[in-house]
N, C-alpha and C positions, 0 to 999 in steps of 0.2 A: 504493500500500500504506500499513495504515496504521502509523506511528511507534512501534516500542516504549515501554512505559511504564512508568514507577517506579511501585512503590505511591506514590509521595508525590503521582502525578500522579491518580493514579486516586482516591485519596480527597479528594484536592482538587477536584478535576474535579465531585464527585458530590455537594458542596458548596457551591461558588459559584454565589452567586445573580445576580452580578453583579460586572463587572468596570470600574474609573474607567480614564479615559484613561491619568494616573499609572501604571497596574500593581497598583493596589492591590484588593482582592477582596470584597465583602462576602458572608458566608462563613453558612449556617444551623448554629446550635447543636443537636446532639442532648441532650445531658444537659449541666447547668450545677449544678456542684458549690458551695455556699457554707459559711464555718465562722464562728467569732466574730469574725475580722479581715474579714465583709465588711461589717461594721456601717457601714463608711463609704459602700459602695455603695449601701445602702438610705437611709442619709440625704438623698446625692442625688434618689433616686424621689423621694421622700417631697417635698422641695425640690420638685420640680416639678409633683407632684400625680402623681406615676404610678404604675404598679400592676405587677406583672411578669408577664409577656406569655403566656408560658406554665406556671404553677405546675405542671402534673405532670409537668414536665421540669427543675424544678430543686429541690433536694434538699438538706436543711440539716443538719451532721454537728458535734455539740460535740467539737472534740480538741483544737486548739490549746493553751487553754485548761484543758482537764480536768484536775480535780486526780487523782492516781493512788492519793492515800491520803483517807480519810475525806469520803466524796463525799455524805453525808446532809448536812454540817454546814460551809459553802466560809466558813472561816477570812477571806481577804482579801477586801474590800470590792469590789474594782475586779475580780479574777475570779470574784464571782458576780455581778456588773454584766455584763461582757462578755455571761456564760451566758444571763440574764434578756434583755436586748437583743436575742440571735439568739431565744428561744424567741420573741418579740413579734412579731418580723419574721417567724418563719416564720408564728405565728396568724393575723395580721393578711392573710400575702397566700395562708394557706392552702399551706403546702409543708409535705409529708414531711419532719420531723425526727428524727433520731434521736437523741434527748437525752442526756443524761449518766448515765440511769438505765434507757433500751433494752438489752434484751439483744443488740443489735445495734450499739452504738452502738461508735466505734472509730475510728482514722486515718480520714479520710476517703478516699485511695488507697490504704487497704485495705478499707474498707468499699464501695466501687463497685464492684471484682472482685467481692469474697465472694457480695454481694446480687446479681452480675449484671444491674446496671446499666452496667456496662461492656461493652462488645460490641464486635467485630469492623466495621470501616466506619463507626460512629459519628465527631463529631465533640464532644469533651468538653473543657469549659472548667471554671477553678476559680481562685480569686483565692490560690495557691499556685503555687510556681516546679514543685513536683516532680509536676504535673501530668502530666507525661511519664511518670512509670508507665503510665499506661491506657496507652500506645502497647503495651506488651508484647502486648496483644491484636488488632494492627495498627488502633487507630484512630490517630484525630489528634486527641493530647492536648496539652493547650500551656497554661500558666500566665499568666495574665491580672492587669493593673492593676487598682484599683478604681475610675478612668474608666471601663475596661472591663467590666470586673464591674456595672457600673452599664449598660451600654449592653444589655450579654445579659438581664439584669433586666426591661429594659423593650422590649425587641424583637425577646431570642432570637435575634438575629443578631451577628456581629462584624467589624469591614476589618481584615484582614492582607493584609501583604505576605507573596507565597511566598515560601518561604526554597529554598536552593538544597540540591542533593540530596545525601548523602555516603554510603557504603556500607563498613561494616568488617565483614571478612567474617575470619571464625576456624575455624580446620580444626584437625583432631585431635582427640586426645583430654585431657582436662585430668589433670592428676595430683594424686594425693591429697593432700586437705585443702587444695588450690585451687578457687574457688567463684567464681560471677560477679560477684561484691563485686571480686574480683582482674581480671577480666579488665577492667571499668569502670575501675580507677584504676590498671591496666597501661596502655591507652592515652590515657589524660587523661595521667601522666605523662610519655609520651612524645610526645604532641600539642602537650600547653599547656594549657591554661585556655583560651585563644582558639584553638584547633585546628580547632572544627564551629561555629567563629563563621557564624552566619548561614545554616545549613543544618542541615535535617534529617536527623538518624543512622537509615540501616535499618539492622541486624543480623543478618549471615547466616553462611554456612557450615555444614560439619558439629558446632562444636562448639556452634553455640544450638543446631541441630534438636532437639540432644539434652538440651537445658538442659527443666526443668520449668517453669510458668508462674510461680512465685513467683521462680523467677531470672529470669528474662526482665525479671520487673517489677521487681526489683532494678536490672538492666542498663538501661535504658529509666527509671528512675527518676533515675540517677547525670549522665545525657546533659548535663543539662545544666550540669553543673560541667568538662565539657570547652566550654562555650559551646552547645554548639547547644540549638537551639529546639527542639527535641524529639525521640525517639528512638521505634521502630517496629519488630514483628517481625511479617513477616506469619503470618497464623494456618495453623493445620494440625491434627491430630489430637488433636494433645495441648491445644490450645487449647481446641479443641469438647468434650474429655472434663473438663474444668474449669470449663467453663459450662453444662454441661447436667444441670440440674432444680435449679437455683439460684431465688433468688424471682421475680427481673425477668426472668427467660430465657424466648424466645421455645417455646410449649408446641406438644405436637401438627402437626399439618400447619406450622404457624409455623415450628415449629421444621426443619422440611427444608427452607422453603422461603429459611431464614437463612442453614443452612449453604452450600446451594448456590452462595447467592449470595458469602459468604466466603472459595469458593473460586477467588472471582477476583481474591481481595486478594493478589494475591500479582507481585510484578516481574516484567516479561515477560524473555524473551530478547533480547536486546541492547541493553536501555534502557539509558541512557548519565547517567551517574552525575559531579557535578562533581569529587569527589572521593572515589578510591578508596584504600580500606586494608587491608593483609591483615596477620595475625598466626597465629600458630603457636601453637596452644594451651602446645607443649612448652615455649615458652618463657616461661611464666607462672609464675609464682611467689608464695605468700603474699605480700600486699602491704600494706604499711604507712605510712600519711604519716605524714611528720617535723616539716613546716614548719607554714605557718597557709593552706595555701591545697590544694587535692585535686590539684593536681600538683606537686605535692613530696614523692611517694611513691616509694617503693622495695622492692624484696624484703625479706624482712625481715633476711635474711643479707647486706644490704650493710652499707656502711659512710658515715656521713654526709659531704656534699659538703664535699670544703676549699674556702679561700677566696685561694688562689693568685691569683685573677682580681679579686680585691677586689668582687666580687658582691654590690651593694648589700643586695639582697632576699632574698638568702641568709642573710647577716649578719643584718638586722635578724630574719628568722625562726627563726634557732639561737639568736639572743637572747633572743627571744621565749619558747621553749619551752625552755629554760636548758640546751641541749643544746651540743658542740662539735665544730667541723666535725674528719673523717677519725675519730671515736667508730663505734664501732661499735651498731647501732640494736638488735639483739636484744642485750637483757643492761640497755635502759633501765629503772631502777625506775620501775612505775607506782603511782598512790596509791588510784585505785580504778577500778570498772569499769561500762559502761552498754550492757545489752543491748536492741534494741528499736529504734523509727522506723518511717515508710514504707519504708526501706529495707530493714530488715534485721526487722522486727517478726514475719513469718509463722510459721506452725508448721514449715514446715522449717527455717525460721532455728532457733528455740527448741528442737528434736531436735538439730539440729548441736550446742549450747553444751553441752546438759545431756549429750549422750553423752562430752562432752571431762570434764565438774565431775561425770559419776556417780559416786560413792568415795570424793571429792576435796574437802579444804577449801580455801578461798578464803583467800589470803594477803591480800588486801584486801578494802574492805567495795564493793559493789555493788550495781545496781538494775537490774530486770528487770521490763521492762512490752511486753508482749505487744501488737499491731500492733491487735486488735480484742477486744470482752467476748465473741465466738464463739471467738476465737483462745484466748482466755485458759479460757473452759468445755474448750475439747479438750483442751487442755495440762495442763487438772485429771485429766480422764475419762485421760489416758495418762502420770502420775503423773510429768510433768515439773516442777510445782510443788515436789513434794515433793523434786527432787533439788536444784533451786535452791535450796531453805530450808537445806538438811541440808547444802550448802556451806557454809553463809553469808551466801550474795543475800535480799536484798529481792525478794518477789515481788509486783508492785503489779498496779492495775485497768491500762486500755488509755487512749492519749495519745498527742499527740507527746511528753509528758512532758521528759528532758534532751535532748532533742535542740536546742531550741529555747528552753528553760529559761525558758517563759513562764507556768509552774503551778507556778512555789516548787520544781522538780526542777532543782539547780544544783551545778557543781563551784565548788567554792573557789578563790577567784585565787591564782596557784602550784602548784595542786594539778594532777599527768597524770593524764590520763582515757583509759584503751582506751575505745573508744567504738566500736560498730558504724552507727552515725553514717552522713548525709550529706558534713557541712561541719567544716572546722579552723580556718575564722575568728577570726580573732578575738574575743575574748569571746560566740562564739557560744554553748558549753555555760555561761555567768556571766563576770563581768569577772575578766580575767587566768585563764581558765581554758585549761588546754594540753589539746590534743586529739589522741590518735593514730587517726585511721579504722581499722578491720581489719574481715574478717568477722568474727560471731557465734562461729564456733569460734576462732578467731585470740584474741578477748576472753575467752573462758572461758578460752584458755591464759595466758594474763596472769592471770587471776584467781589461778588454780591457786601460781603459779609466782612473782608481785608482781613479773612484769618484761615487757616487751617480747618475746615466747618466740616461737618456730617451731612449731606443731603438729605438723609434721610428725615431728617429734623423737614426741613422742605414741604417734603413730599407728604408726612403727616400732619402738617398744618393745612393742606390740601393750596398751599400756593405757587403748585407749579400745573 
């Protein structure tokens, strides 16, 4: 008989071109994602005389980079360099770009869903860590080096080592104003940072089934800040109602003969998983980091860790964010607020925020940039713009803009950022910039309120 199988096997398996004695796999690329940080990949080519291998398979997206305000006229020298550079690179070897004046143009893991270039059983590469979004539509997404970005360039193929299988499975039902932003740094919290070290996260149970595909790729986007390589939901109904008549989407007869086959992406019965993990929806809670790292998060009604244990990394992280351990974390003043990312960027994100700030002025000042320039036309056409403004938020074009704060979008060192964010690194939002992750509605309740707040409080006073 034969051996049940993980999806991680089956989209692996369907893959590999070949295997070295090592264990190591070289693996065929379906789609190959590039932005303006792959300019070093193409230098390489270039270095060698070579040409990239399959152009209508990789696909060039301005975000990193992109300014979010006055995009006719790029102010700094060095990011309209970056800009000019990728448009060259894509001319020159002939790739689909979507430029910084596309009405399409946007995150690039939001822009491969939207366009339906994303697909079920593919294997998608991108010289970005949060690559692992596209897994929400069970491929196999995984963020690539710019050796490696360089190697798919020029041969569409790439060696990885498999990584090993992990499975966290969530049942129940989520309670109000918890969202898959919580359920991601409920178990990084409780995992580690090295928790899915060296294994891929599938995500199951009754409470993904029921999750929408922009939470999925929230969920599958976050994987890898608990360490794994990348995160996975197999597809199902709701999947295929989200990619179908999108622009890349398989049409007509195609299209049956896609789904058919998608429906075998899915784990068998009693495939044997290295590591298994269950969680309880109930026991979820708005969730908020404190420290500088995504597992040092908490409900938001706790109380910050003391340092009875003289906890080096504790320490230096309440120092960091001028917090003090046994403080209680709702009730922290924040100085301002940033809605938006591949995380948190989509239109459901941006309906969460603006239904918490309808009515409501923003006790601090804030930036709101929309995941894609489609994200941001809908959110016109359904007058979320207009509630964002009439808070107080800045309503900007689409970027990774502050997430990444490599387009002039920066907090001030000292200054706390609610942030619907990936990362609380370290100067990642600008130097000395304090970061708290939350979802989308969690940050409009910090807006609202200029503190660290509970939504929840909101939502049972019935004033959202």
């Amino acid at each position: 008989m034969t051996q049940p199988k993980t999806l991680l096997d089956k989209l692996w398996a369907s893959h590999e071109v070949l295997k070295r004695d090592d264990g190591v796999s070289l693996l065929w690329v379906d789609r190959h994602l590039v932005h303006e940080g792959s300019h070093h990949a193409f230098a390489k080519i270039a270095a060698r005389g070579l040409g990239v291998a399959a152009p209508h398979l990789t696909f060039a997206i301005v975000d990193h980079y992109a300014p979010t305000r006055e995009r006719s006229r790029i102010k700094d020298p060095q990011i309209a360099h970056m800009i000019e550079t990728l448009r060259a690179n894509a001319k020159r070897h002939d790739l689909k770009l979507f430029d910084l004046h596309d009405p399409n143009q946007g995150i690039v893991h939001v822009v491969g869903p939207e366009q339906g270039l994303t697909l079920p059983g593919l294997l998608i590469n991108c010289g970005d860590s949060h690559t692992s979004t596209h897994g929400a539509f069970g491929a196999l997404a995984f963020g690539i080096g710019a050796t490696e970005v360089a190697h798919v360039l020029a041969t569409q193929t790439i060696w990885q080592q498999k990584p090993k299988a992990m499975r966290i499975t969530v049942d129940g039902s989520l309670g109000a104003g918890v969202t898959a932003k919580d359920i991601a740094l409920t178990w990084i919290a409780r995992l580690g940072t090295g928790g899915a070290q060296g294994h891929a996260v599938e995500y199951a149970g009754s409470t993904i089934r029921a999750l929408s595909m922009e939470a999925r790729m929230t969920l599958c986007n976050l994987s890898i800040e608990g360490g794994a390589r990348f995160g996975m939901v197999a597809p199902d109904e709701i999947t295929k109602s989200y990619i179908k008549g999108r622009p890349y989407a398989p049409k007509g007869s195609n299209w049956e003969k896609a789904t058919t086959a998608w429906d075998a992406l899915v784990s068998d019965n009693g495939a044997t998983f290295d590591i298994d993990v269950h969680i309880d929806a109930s026991e979820i809670a708005p969730t908020v980091t404190w420290g500088t790292s995504p597992e040092q998060a908490m409900p938001v009604t706790a109380t910050l860790p003391d340092l009875t244990e003289q906890d080096h990394q504790t320490r230096e992280a309440l120092e960091y964010m001028g917090l003090k351990a046994g403080q209680s974390l709702a009730g922290t003043p924040i100085d301002q607020v940033f809605i938006g990312s591949c995380t948190n960027g989509r239109i459901e994100d941006l309906r969460a925020a603006a239904s918490v700030l309808k009515g409501r002025r923003a006790k601090v000042p804030g930036l709101v940039s929309p995941g894609s320039q489609l994200i941001k036309a809908q959110a016109e056409r359904e007058g979320l713009d207009k509630v964002f403004i009439q808070s107080g938020l800045e309503w900007a074009a689409s970027g990774c803009s502050m997430c990444v704060g490599m387009n002039g979008d920066l907090v001030q060192s000292g200054k706390r950022c609610a942030s619907s964010t990936n990362r609380n690194f370290k100067g990642r939002q600008g130097r000395g910039a304090r970061t708290h992750l939350m979802s989308p509605a969690m940050v409009a309740a910090a807006a609202v309120t200029g503190e660290i707040y509970d939504v929840r409080k909101l939502l049972s006073e019935g004033e959202i």
